[in-house]
VOGU-3710 file (C-alpha; in Angstrom, 3 decimals, decimal comma):
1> xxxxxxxxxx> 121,563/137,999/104,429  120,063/135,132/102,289  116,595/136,524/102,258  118,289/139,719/100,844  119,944/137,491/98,427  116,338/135,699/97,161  115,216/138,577/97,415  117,706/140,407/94,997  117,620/137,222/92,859  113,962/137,599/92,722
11> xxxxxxxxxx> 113,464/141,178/91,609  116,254/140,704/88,383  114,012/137,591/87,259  116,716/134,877/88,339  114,046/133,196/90,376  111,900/133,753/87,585  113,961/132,109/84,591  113,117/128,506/84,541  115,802/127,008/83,491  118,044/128,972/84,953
21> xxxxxxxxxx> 116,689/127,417/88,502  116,794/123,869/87,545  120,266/124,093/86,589  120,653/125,486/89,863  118,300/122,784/91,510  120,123/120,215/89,773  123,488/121,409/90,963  122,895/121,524/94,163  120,941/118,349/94,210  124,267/117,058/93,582
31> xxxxxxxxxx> 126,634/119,106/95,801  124,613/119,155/99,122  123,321/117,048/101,837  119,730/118,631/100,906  117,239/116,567/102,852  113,594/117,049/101,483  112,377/119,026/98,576  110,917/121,732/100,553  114,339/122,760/101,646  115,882/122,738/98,357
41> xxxxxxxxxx> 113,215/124,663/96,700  113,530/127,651/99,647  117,179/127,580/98,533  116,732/128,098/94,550  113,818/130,095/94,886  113,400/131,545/98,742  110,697/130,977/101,153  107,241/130,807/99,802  104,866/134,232/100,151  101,197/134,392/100,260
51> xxxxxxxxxx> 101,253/137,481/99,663  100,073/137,829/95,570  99,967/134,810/93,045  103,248/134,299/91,774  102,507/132,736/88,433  105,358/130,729/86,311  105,073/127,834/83,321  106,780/124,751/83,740  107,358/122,138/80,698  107,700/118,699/82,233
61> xxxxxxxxxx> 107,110/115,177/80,454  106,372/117,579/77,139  103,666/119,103/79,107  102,976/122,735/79,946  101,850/123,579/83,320  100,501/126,037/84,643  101,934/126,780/88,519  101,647/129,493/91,449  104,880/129,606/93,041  103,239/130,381/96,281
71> xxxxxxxxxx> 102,255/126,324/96,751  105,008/123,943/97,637  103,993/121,068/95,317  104,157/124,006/92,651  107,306/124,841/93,677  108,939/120,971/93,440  107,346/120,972/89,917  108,571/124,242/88,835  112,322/122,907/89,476  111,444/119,541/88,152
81> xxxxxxxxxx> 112,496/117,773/91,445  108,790/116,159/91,793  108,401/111,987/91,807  111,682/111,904/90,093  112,155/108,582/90,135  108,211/107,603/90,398  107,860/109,046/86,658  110,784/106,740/85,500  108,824/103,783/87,011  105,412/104,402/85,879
91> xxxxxxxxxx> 105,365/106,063/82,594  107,111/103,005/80,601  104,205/100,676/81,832  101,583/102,962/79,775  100,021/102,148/76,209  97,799/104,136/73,987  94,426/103,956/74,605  94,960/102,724/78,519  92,600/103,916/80,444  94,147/105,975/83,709
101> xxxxxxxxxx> 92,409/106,655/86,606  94,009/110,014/88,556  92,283/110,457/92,230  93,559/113,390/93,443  94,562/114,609/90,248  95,488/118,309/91,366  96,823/120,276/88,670  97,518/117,492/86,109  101,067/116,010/86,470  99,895/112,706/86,180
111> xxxxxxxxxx> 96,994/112,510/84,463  98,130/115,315/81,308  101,811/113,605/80,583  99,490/109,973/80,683  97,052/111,622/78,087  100,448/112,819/76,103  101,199/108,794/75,975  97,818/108,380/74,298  95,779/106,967/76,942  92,248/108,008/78,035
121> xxxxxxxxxx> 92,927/109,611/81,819  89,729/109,968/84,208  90,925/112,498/86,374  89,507/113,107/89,640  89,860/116,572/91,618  86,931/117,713/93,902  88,162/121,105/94,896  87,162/123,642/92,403  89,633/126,141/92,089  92,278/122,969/91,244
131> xxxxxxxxxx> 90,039/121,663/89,261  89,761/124,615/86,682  93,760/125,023/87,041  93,539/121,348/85,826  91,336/122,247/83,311  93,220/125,307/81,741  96,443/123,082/81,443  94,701/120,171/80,021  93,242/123,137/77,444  96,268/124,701/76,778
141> xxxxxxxxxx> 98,016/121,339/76,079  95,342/120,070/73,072  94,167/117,567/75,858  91,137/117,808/77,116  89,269/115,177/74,914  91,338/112,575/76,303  90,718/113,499/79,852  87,551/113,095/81,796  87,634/115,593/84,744  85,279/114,075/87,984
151> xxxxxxxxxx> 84,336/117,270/90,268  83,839/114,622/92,837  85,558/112,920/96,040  85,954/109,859/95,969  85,040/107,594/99,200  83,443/104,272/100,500  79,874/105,785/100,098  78,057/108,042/97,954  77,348/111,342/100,150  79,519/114,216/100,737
161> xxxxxxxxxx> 82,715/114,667/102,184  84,418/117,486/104,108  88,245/118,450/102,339  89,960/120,607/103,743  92,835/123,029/102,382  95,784/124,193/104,761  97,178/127,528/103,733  95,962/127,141/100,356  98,215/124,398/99,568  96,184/122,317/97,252
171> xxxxxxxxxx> 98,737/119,718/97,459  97,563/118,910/101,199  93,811/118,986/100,856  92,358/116,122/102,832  89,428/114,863/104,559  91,552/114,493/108,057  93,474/117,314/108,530  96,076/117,868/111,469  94,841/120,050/114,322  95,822/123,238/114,746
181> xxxxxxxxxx> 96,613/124,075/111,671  94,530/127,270/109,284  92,739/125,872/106,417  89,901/126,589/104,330  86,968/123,732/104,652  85,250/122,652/101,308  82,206/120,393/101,296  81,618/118,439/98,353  80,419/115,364/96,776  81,312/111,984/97,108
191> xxxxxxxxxx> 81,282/108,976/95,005  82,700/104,989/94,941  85,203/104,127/92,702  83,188/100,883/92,302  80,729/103,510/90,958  82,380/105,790/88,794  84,508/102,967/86,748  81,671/100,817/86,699  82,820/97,498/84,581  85,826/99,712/82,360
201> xxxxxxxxxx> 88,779/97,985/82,721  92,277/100,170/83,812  95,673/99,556/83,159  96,549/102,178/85,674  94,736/103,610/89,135  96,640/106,021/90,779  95,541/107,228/94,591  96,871/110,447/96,303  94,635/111,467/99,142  96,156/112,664/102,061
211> xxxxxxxxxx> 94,946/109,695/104,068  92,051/109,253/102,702  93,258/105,948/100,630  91,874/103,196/103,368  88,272/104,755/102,416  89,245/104,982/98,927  89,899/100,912/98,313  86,713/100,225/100,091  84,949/101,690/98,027  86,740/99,702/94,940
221> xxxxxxxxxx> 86,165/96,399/96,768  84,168/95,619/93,307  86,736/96,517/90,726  89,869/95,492/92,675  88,293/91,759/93,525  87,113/91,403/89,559  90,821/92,578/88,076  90,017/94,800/86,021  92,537/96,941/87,650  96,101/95,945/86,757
231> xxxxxxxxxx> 98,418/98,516/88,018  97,613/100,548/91,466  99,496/103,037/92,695  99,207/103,981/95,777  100,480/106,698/98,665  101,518/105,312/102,492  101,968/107,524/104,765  101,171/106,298/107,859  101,174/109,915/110,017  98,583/110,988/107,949
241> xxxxxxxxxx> 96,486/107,663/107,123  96,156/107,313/111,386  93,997/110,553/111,663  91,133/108,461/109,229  92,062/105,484/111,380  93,668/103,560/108,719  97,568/102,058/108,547  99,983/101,226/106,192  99,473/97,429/107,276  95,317/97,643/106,723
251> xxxxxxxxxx> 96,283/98,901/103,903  98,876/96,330/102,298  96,294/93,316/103,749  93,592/94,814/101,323  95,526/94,993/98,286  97,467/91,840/98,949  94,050/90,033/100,090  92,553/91,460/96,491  94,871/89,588/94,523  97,356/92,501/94,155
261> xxxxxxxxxx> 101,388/91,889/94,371  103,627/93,895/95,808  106,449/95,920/93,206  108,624/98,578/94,635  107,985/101,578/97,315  109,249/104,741/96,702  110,510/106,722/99,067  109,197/110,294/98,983  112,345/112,117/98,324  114,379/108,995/96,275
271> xxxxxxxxxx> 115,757/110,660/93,451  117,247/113,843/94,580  120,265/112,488/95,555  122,091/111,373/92,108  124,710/109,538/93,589  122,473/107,528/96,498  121,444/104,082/96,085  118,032/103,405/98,254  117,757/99,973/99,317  114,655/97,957/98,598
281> xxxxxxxxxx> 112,136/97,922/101,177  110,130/94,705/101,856  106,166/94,768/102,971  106,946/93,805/106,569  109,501/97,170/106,948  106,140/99,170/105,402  103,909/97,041/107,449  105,884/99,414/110,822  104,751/102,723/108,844  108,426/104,059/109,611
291> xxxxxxxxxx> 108,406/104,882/105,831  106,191/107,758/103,119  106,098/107,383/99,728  104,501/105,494/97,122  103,786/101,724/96,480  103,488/100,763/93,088  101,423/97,118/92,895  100,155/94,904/90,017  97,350/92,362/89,757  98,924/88,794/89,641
301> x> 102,540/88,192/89,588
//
């Protein structure tokens, strides 16, 4: 009966209408025990199809997107239920003129509302078909001068690197994917972030790489020992970090040994619940790798 429902809902447009859904989304954030954003996003819009491109605009932080409704992380955008409360964190810390460093920019939604704030965005997004979606909303937004796109990986050496994408969801494309599961394999070039930032200071590096971040920050050793890194945002998610053989404590020793202190972890889904508090989490309770999300850190204190 539901899937008739989405289904119904679909074919008059309601599914369709923007903001129709996020007042939806936002409602029921607030009325149900909704535990994830996959499952709320099923609810407003109905299980995902592969069937044809489903394509749909979304304006978030003053920024048109371009989206196919097909792709989870699409889908979370779409309804404005993505890094909620990440975006309330990290946009306030940026300046014009900053320079931003994206790796694993996908579409855009960090580095395009960054460029919006003035700064200069070095976005990095080695599979191609993102990369031109990334492209076209940069375009469409007036800014692609302010954002340098890297058709590169980055790693801890300068090579190649094998990403692969599970069921054409670009928001999963990794370099150690889970067994079993269909994807489409991509080999393509790898650089050092030592390399490509060279001696440009940052204000802001952001990593997303499907647990590919321990290989990542060795390949910074350079810029993160100098400092000329001040804010580094980074993904722990300990499931997915042990198939590259990293962990969320490796991980927290590097930063920590390079100078960085710790700010706040966000938990992946903290901010769909308007009326939950989260409590803090300290390093040692990440150290476990109970938790995913994002830890924000800054050099100094």
């Amino acid at each position: 009966m539901l899937r008739r429902i989405h289904r119904l809902l679909w074919r008059v447009e309601v599914g369709r209408c923007g903001p129709l859904a996020r007042r939806l989304a936002r409602a029921l954030r607030a009325l149900l025990p909704v535990r994830g954003i996959a499952p709320l996003t099923n609810i407003v819009l109905g299980a995902p199809s592969q069937a044809a491109p489903c394509a749909a605009t979304a304006t978030i932080e003053g920024v048109v997107f371009e989206l196919d409704l097909r792709q989870s992380l699409h889908r979370a955008v779409y309804l404005n239920l993505f890094s909620l409360e990440l975006r309330r964190i990290v946009l306030p810390l940026l300046r014009p003129d900053d320079l931003v460093v994206d790796v694993g920019a996908n579409f855009g939604f960090w580095a395009l509302p960054a460029a919006r704030l003035g700064c200069r965005v070095i976005a990095v997004e080695p599979i191609a078909d993102t990369r031109a979606r990334l492209a076209r909303n940069a375009a469409h937004n007036g800014l692609a001068e302010r954002v340098e796109i890297v058709a590169e990986a980055l790693s801890d050496a300068d090579g190649t690197l094998a990403i692969t994408v599970p069921g054409g969801e670009s928001g999963q494309a990794s370099a150690h994917p889970d067994e079993g599961i269909d994807v489409a394999t991509f080999t393509v070039p790898a650089t050092t972030l030592d390399e490509l930032l060279a001696d440009r200071p940052a204000r802001f590096l952001k990593i997303d790489v499907e647990g590919h971040e321990p290989a990542v920050l060795r390949g910074a050793r350079r810029v993160l020992a100098s400092g000329q890194i001040q804010y580094v945002l980074i993904e722990l998610a300990s499931p997915v970090m042990t198939r590259s053989g990293g962990s969320a404590a490796a991980l927290i020793d590097v930063l920590a040994g390079h100078g960085y202190s710790f700010v706040r972890f966000v938990r992946a889904n903290e901010g769909l619940f308007p009326r939950r508090s989260y409590g803090r989490l300290t390093l040692e309770q990440l150290r476990a790798g109970a938790y995913a999300g994002d830890a924000l850190w800054v050099r100094g204190r």
